[in-house]
C-alpha positions in Angstrom: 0.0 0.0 0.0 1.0 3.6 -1.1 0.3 5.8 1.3 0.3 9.6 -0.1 -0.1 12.8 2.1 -1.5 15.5 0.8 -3.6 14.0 -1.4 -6.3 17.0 -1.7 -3.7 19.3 -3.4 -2.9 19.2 -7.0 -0.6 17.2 -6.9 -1.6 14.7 -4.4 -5.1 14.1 -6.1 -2.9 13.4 -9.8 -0.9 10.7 -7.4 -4.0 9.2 -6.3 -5.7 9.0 -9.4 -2.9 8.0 -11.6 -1.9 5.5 -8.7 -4.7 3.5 -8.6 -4.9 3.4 -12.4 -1.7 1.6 -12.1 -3.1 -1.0 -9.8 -1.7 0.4 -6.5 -3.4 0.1 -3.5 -3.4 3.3 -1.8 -3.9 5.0 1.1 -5.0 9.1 0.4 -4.8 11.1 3.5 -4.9 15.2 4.4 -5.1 17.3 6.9 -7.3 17.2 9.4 -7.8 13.7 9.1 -3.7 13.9 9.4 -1.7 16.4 10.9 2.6 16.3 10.2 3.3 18.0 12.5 2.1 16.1 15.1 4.1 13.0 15.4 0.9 11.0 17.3 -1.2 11.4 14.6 1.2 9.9 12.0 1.8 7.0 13.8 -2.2 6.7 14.5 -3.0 6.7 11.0 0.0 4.5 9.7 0.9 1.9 12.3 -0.3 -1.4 11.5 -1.1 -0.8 7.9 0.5 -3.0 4.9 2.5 0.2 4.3 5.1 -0.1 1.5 5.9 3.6 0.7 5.5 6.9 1.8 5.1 10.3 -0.8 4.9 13.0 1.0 3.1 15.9 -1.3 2.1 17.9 1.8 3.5 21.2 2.7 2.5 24.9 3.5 2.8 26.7 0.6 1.4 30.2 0.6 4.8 32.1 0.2 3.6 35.5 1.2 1.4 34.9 4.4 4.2 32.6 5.4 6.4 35.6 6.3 3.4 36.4 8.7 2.6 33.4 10.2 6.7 31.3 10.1 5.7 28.9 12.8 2.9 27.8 11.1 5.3 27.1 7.8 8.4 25.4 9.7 5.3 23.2 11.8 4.5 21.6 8.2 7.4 22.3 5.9 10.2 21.2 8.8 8.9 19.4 11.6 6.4 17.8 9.7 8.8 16.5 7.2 11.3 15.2 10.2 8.1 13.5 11.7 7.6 11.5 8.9 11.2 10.9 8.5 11.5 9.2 11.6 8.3 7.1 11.1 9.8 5.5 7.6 12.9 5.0 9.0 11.3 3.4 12.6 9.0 1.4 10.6 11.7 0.5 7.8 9.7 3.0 5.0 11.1 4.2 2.2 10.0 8.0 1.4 9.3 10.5 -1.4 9.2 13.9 -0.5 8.3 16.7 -2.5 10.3 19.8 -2.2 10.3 23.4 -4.5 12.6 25.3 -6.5 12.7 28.1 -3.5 15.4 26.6 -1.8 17.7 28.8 -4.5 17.9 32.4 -4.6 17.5 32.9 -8.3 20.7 34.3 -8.9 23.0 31.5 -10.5 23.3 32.0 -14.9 21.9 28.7 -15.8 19.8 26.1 -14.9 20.0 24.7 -11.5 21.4 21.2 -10.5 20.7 19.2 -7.4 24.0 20.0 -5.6 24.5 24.1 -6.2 24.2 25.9 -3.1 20.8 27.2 -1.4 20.1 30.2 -0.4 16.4 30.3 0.0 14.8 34.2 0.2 11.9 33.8 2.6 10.2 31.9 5.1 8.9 29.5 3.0 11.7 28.6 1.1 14.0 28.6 4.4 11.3 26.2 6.0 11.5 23.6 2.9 15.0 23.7 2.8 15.4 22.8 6.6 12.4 20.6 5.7 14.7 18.6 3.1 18.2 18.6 5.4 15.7 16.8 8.1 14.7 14.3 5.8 18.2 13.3 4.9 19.5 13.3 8.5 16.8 11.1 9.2 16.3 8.4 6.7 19.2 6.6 3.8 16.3 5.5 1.9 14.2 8.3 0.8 14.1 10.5 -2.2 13.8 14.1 -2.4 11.9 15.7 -5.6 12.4 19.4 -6.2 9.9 21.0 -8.7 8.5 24.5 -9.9 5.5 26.1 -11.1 2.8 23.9 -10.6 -0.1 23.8 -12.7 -3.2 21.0 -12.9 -6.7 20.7 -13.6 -7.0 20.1 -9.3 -6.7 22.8 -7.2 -5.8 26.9 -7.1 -2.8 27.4 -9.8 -1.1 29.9 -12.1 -3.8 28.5 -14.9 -6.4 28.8 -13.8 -6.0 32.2 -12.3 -5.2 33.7 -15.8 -8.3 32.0 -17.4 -10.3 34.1 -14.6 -8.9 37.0 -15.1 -8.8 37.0 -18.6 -12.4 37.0 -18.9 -12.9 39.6 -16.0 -10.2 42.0 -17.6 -9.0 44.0 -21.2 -5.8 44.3 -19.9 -3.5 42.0 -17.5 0.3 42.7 -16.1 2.1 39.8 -15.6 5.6 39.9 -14.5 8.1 39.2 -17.2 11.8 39.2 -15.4 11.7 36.1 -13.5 11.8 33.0 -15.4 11.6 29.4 -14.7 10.1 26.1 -15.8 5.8 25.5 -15.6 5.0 21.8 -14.8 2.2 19.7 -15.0 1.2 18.5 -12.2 0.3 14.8 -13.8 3.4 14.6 -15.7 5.0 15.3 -12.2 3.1 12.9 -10.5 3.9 10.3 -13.3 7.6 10.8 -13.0 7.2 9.8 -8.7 4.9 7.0 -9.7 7.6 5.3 -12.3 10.4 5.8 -9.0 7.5 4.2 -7.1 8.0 1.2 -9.5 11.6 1.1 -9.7 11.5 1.2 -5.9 8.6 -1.6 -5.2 10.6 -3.6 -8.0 13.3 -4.2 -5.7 15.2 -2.5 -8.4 19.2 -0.8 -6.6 18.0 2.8 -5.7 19.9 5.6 -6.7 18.9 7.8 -3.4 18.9 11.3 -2.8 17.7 14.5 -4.2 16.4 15.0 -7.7 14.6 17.6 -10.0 11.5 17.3 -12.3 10.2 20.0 -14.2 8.1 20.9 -17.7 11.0 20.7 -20.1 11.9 24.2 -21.3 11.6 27.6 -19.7 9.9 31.0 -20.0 8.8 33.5 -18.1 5.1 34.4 -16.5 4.2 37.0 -18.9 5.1 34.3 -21.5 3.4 31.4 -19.9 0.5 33.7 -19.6 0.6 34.3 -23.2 0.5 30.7 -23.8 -2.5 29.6 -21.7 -4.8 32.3 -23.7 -3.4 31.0 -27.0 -4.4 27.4 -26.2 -7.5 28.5 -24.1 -9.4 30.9 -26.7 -9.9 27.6 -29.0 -12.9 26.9 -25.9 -13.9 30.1 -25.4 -13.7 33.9 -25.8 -12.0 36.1 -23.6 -12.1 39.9 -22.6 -8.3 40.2 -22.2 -7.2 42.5 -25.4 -3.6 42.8 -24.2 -0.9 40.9 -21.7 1.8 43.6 -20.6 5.2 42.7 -19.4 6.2 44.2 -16.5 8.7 43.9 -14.1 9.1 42.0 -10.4 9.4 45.6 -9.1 6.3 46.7 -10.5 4.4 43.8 -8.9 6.2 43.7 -5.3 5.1 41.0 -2.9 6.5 40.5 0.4 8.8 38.1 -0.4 11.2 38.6 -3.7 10.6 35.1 -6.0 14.1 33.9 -7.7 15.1 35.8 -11.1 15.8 32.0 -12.3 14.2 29.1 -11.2 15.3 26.9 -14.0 15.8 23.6 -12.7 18.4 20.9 -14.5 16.8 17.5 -14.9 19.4 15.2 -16.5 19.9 13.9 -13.2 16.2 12.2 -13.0 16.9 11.3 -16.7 20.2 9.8 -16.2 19.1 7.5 -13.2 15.5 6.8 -13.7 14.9 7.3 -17.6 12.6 10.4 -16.8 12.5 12.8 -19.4 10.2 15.5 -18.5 7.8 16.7 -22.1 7.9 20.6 -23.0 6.0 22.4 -21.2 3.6 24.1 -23.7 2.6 20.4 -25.0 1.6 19.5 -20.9 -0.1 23.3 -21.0 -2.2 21.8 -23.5 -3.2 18.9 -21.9 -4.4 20.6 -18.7 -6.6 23.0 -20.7 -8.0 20.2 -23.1 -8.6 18.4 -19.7 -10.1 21.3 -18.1 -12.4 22.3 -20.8 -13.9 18.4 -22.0 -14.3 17.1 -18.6 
């Protein structure tokens, strides 16, 4: 049995779905019904279960309000990740944990591999980054997946917040100096479901920390562009005209990276993951979003 935390967000619902089409038995759970960062409760809802693997897709994410409310982000993003460390490695567990492209600053030339340096800007970034170190202090077999931009058909995402707007608005400003890599979130949870195999094959693990993301890059004003290209075929929308703009003319509490490319060879090399452009998985989600 897979057991996969998190699985009301976009990502955990793809890796239930997608899961059980591939014959898994699996065991979805969120909070309240869990709660990381309580150590009882994991150990209520996963002791004495046929428990083979443990995907943690879990995590506080709202980057702004966490510089309001840190505790709240380090409960999940650190302690909650140690808390299930220790479980998988008390109860001989192997674990996938997702992790984000905010544990870099944004400031390297170049896509970003698994081993450069972190430097993570804000709260939320400096709470999944602890989050990861935790994981590997804790448990050798487990297998940390970085990854950026999250889109899906599930859930509150870039997407669908530009398909909103764009028939609420003539005009939308979307920033156009920060640029990193959108990703689907099926075609990520297909990628942690074929390391799911590998591992439940008994197949020699590579361990450690990887990255998955769409293949390609571009930046929001340019995925924005995108999503109205591939959307008007469905509909008509108000928007006239998307304007670049700068980070500095959209300021938020917490400055995102300039780059948050992230180097996949890695996943590719070890696993035979290669993720698809990112425009063809765009069009997937909207197809998906509009027929279903």
């Amino acid at each position: 049995m897979i057991v996969i935390i998190g699985s009301n967000g976009q990502l955990g619902w793809e890796l239930v779905r997608k899961a059980r089409n591939r014959g898994y038995e699996v065991l979805p759970l969120d909070f309240p019904e869990i709660d990381i960062a309580q150590p009882a409760t994991i150990k209520d809802k996963l002791s004495l279960k046929n428990l083979s693997l443990v995907v943690n897709a879990a995590a506080y994410t709202a980057v702004d309000q966490a510089e309001s409310e840190p505790n709240k982000a380090y409960a999940v993003n650190r302690d909650g990740s140690a808390n299930l460390a220790d479980f998988c490695a008390q109860a001989s567990l192997r674990l996938i944990h997702v992790s984000t492209d905010y544990v870099f600053d944004g400031s390297k030339t170049g896509p970003y591999c698994e081993d450069d340096p972190v430097a993570p800007l804000g709260v939320y970034g400096q709470s999944k980054e602890v989050g990861e170190s935790e994981v590997r202090h804790r448990l050798r077999e487990h297998l940390i997946i970085r990854t950026a931009w999250l889109f899906g058909v599930h859930g509150h995402n870039f997407v669908k917040t530009m398909l909103r707007l764009g028939k609420e608005r003539d005009i939308i400003k979307v920033v156009d100096d920060q640029t990193g890599c959108p990703t689907y979130a099926a075609d990520l949870a297909d990628a942690i479901l074929l390391m799911t195999d590998h591992i439940l094959s008994g197949k020699k693990i590579p361990w450690g920390t990887y990255h998955f993301c769409g293949g390609g890059s571009t930046t929001w004003h340019g995925f924005a562009e995108a999503i109205f290209k591939i959307a008007k075929k469905y509909e008509a929308f108000s928007v006239q005209e998307v304007i670049p703009i700068t980070g500095d003319e959209y300021p938020t509490p917490v400055k995102r990276p300039t780059n948050s490319v992230l180097d996949c060879s890695k996943i590719e090399k070890n696993f035979g993951i290669c993720p698809r452009p990112w425009k063809k998985s765009l069009t997937d989600m909207i197809d998906a979003l509009y027929v279903r």
